[in-house]
N, C-alpha and C positions, 0 to 999 in steps of 0.2 A: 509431526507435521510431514507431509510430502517433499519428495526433492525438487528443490529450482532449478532447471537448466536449461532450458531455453522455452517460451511461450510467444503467441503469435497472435496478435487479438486485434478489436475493433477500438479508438481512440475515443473518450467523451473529453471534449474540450471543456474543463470547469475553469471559466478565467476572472475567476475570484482570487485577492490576495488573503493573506492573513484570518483563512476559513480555519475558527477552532473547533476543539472535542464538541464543545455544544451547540454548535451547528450541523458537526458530523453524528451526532447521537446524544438528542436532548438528555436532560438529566432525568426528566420523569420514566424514561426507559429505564433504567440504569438499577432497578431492582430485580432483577432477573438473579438466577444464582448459579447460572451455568452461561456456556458460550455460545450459545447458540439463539437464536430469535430475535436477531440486532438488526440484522439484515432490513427486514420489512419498515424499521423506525428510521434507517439511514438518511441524514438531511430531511429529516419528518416537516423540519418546519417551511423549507423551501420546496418540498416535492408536493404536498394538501394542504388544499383550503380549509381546510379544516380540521380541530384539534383529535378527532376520533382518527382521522387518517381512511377516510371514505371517496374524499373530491379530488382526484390530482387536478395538481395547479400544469397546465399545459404547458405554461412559458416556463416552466422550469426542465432545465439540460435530460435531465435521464427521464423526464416523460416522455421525452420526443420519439417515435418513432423508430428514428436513425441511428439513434442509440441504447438501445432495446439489448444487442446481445453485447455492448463495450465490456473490455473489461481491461481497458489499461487506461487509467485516469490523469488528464496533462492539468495540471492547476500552475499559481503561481508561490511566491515566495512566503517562507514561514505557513506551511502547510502545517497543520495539528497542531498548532500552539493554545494556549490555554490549559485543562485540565490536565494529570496523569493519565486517564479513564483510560484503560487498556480496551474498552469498549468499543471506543473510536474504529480502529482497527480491525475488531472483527467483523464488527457491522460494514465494513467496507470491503473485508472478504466474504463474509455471507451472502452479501448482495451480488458478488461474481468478479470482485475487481485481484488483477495475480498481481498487479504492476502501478505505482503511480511514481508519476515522475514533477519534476517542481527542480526551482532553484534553489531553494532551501525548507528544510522541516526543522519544525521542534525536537529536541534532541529527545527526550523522554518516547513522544510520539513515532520518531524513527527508529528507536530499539525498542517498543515493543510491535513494530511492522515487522520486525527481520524476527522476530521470536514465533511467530506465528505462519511464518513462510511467504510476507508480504512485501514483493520487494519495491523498495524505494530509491528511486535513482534521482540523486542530483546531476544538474546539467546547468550549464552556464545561460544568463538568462537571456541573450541572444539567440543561441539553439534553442531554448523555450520559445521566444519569440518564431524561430521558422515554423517550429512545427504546431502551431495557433495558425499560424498561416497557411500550411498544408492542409490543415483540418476546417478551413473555411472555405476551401477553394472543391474540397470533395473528402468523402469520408475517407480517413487515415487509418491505417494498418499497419501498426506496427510486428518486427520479428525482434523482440529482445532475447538473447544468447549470452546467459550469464557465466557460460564456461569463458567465450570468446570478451566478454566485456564488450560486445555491441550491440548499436540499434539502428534494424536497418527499416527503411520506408518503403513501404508499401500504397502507390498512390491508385485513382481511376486510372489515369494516364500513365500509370508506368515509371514515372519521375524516381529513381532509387536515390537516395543521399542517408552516409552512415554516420553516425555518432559513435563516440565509444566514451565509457564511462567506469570510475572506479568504483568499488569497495573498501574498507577495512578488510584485510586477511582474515579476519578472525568471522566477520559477518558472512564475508563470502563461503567459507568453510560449513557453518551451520546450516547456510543456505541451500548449500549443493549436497550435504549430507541429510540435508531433510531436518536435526536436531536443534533444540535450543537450549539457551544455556543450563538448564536442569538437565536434559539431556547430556550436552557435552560433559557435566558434573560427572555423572553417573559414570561416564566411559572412564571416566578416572577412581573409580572407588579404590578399585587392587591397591593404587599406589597410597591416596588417604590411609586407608586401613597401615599399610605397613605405616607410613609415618607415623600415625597414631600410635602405631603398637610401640615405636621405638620412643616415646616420648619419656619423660621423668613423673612418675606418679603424680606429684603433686601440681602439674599442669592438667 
């Protein structure tokens, strides 16, 4: 995967709570056998009218016009809850998204975001609440700076207000190195091997 270190993008306000896997990527997609081709079924059931996926539904967020190139997604609390479906997540970077941020995610659904270089930032749900309000007043631009741990605003008007928000060391690591955890594995082989070599046979 690519290194994280700072992205700069256009905001879709999704101000849905407790939006799971199978809203973010039905299950009748979910036979595919590789990671790729998620993107186009993302929120299948709230983007078409229909089940072929031919009519976008207009009143739905990422039809709109104005959010045509977003790609940093503000929802609200217990984002990806429901299934494991690592699927969620790619369909959500296939479709262009580097960044969502939320007061809180499902914990399954938040580590396979950071395994695939999807970052997820929690924020307190107050600063959620501003920047919903940013984002209704005119389109929001965010600069997230994953080395610095901020996010700064970018308004029409100019209005700058910063956030700053944490990681795990360990996600922030994988993040900024581009690797996930099979990856980090691998940087450690030399040392497995000897351990391994120094074992008692009958382990």
């Amino acid at each position: 995967m690519e290194k994280f270190t700072a992205h700069t993008g256009l905001v879709a306000p999704l101000d849905i709570a407790n939006v799971d896997t199978d809203q973010i990527i039905p299950k009748q997609f979910l036979q595919k056998t590789t990671r790729t081709g998620f993107g186009q079924h993302l929120f299948h059931d709230s983007r078409y009218l229909d089940n072929a996926g031919t009519q976008e539904n207009p009143d739905f967020l990422l039809n709109k016009p104005q959010y045509q190139d977003a790609s940093i997604l503000l929802t609200r609390e217990n984002f990806g809850c429901g299934s494991s479906r690592e699927h969620a997540p790619w369909a959500l970077e296939e479709f262009g998204f580097k960044v969502i941020m939320a007061p809180s995610f499902a914990d399954i659904f938040y580590g396979n975001c950071i395994n695939i270089g999807l970052l997820p930032i929690k924020l307190p749900e107050q600063q959620i609440n501003e920047l919903f309000s940013y984002s209704q007043h005119s389109e929001l631009t965010l600069l997230v700076d994953l080395t610095q741990n901020t996010i700064a605003t970018i308004t029409a008007n100019n209005e700058k207000h910063v956030y700053t928000f944490s990681l795990d060391s360990f996600h922030q690591y994988c993040l900024e190195q581009g690797i996930d955890s099979v990856g980090w594995t691998l940087k450690k082989l030399d040392t497995i091997k000897a351990f391994e070599a120094n074992m008692p046979a009958w382990q």
